[in-house]
Backbone bond lengths (Angstrom), bond angles and torsions (degrees), N, CA, C in turn:
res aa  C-N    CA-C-N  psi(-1)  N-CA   C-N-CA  omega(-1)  CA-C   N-CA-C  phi
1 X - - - 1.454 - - 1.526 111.04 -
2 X 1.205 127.06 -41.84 1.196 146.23 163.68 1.819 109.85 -31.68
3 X 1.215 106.85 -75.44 1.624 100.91 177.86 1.313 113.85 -72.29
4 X 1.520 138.64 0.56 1.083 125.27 -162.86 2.026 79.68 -105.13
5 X 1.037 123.71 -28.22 1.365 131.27 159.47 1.898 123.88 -49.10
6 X 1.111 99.04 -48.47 1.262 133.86 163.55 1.667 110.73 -54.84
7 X 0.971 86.69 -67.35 1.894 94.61 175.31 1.702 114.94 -38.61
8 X 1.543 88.01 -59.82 1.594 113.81 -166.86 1.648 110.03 -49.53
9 X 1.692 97.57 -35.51 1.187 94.04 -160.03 1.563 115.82 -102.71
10 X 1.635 108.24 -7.79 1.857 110.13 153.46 1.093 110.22 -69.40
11 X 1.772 138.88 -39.80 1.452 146.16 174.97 1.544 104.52 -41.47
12 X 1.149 105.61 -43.18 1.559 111.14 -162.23 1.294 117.91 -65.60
13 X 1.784 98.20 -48.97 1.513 115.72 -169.47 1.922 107.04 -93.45
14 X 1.281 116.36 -9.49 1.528 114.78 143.61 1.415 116.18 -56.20
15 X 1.478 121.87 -58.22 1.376 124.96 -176.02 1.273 107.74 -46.85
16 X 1.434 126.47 -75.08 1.227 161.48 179.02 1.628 95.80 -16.02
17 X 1.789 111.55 -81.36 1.355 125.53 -164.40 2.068 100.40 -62.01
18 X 1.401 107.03 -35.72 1.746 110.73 163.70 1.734 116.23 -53.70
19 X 0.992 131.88 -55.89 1.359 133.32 152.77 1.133 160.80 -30.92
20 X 2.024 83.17 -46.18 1.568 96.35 165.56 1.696 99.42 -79.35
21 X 1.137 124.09 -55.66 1.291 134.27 -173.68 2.159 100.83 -29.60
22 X 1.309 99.65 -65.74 1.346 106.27 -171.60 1.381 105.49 -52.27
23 X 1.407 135.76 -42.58 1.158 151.97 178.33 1.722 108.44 -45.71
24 X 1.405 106.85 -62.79 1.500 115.56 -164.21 1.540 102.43 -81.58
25 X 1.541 108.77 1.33 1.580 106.98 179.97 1.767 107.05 -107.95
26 X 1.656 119.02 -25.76 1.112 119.90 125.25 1.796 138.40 -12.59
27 X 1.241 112.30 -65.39 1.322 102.84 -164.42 1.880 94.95 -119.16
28 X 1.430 117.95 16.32 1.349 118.01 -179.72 1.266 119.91 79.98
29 X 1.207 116.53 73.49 1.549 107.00 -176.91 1.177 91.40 -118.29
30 X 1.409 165.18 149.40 1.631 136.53 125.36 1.599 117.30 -60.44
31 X 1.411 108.59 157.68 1.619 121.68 -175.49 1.648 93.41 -95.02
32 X 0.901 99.26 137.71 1.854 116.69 161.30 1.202 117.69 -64.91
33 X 2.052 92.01 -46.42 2.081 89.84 -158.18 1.832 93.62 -83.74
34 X 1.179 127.66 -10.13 1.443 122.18 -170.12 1.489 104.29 -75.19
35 X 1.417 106.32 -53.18 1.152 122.82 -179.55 2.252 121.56 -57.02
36 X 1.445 104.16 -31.97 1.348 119.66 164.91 1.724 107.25 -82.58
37 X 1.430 121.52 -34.34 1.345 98.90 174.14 1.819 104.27 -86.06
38 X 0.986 122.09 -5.54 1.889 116.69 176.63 1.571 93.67 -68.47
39 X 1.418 118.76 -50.06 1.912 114.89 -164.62 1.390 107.00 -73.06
40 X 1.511 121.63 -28.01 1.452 123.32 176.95 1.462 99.50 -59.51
41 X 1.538 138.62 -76.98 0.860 125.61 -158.10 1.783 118.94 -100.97
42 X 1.184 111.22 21.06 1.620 111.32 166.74 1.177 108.93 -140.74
43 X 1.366 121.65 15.80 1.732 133.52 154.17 1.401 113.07 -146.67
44 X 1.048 105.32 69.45 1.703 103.98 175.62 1.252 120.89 -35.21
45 X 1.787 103.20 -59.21 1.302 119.47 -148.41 1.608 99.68 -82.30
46 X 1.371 118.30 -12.63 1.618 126.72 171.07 1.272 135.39 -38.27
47 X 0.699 150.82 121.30 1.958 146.17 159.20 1.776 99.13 -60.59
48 X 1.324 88.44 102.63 2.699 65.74 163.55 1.176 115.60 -122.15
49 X 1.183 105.28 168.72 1.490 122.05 -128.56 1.579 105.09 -69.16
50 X 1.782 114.11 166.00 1.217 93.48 -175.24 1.785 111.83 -92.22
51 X 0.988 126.30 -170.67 1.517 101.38 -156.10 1.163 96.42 -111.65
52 X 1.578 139.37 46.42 1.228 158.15 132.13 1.804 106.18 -81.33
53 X 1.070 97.08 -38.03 1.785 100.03 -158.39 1.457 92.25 -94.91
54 X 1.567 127.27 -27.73 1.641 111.62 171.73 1.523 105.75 -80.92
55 X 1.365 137.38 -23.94 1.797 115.99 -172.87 1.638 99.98 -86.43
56 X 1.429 113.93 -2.66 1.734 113.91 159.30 0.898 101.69 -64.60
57 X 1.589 123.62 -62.00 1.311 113.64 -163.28 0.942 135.71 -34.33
58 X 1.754 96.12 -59.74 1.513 140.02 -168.18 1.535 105.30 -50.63
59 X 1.442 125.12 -40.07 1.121 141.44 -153.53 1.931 101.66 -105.63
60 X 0.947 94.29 -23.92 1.376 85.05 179.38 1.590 102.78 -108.28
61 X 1.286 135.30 -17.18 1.384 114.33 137.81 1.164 130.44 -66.94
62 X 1.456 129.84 12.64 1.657 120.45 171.59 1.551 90.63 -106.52
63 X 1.064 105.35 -29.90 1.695 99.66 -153.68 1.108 116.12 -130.06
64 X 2.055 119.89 27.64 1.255 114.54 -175.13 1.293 107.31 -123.48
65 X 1.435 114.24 26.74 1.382 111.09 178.35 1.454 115.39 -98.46
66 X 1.738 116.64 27.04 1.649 102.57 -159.53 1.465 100.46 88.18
67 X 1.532 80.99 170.46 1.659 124.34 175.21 1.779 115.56 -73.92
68 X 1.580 109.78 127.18 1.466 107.46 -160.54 1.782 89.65 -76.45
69 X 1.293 116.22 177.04 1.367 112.65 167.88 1.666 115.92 -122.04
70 X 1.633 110.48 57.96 1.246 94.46 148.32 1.431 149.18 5.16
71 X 1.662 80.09 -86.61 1.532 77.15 -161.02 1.840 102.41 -135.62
């Protein structure tokens, strides 16, 4: 009963961490940990950023170009 408990509850927290992810990519959030495992393995030799200095980033590439023009 134990691993079938066990089971349930890595299933869950796969789903879970899949969801939130889809969610915060939904309404624009960027992920930290996606973004730290992209520099681990396609910049080894990199420093990345600290995760104050990437939701600057993040934010000032959505939103540092000015005012959109609507209207």
């Amino acid at each position: 009963m134990k691993t079938m408990t066990t089971r349930f509850a890595a299933a869950f927290s796969t789903v879970w961490t899949w969801a939130a992810r889809t969610a915060r990519l939904a309404v624009g959030v960027p992920d930290y940990e996606v973004y730290l495992a992209h520099v681990r393995k396609a910049h080894p030799d990199a420093v990345p950023m600290s995760h104050e200095a990437f939701f600057a980033e993040r934010l000032h590439a959505r939103y540092g170009k000015g005012r959109s023009r609507c209207c």
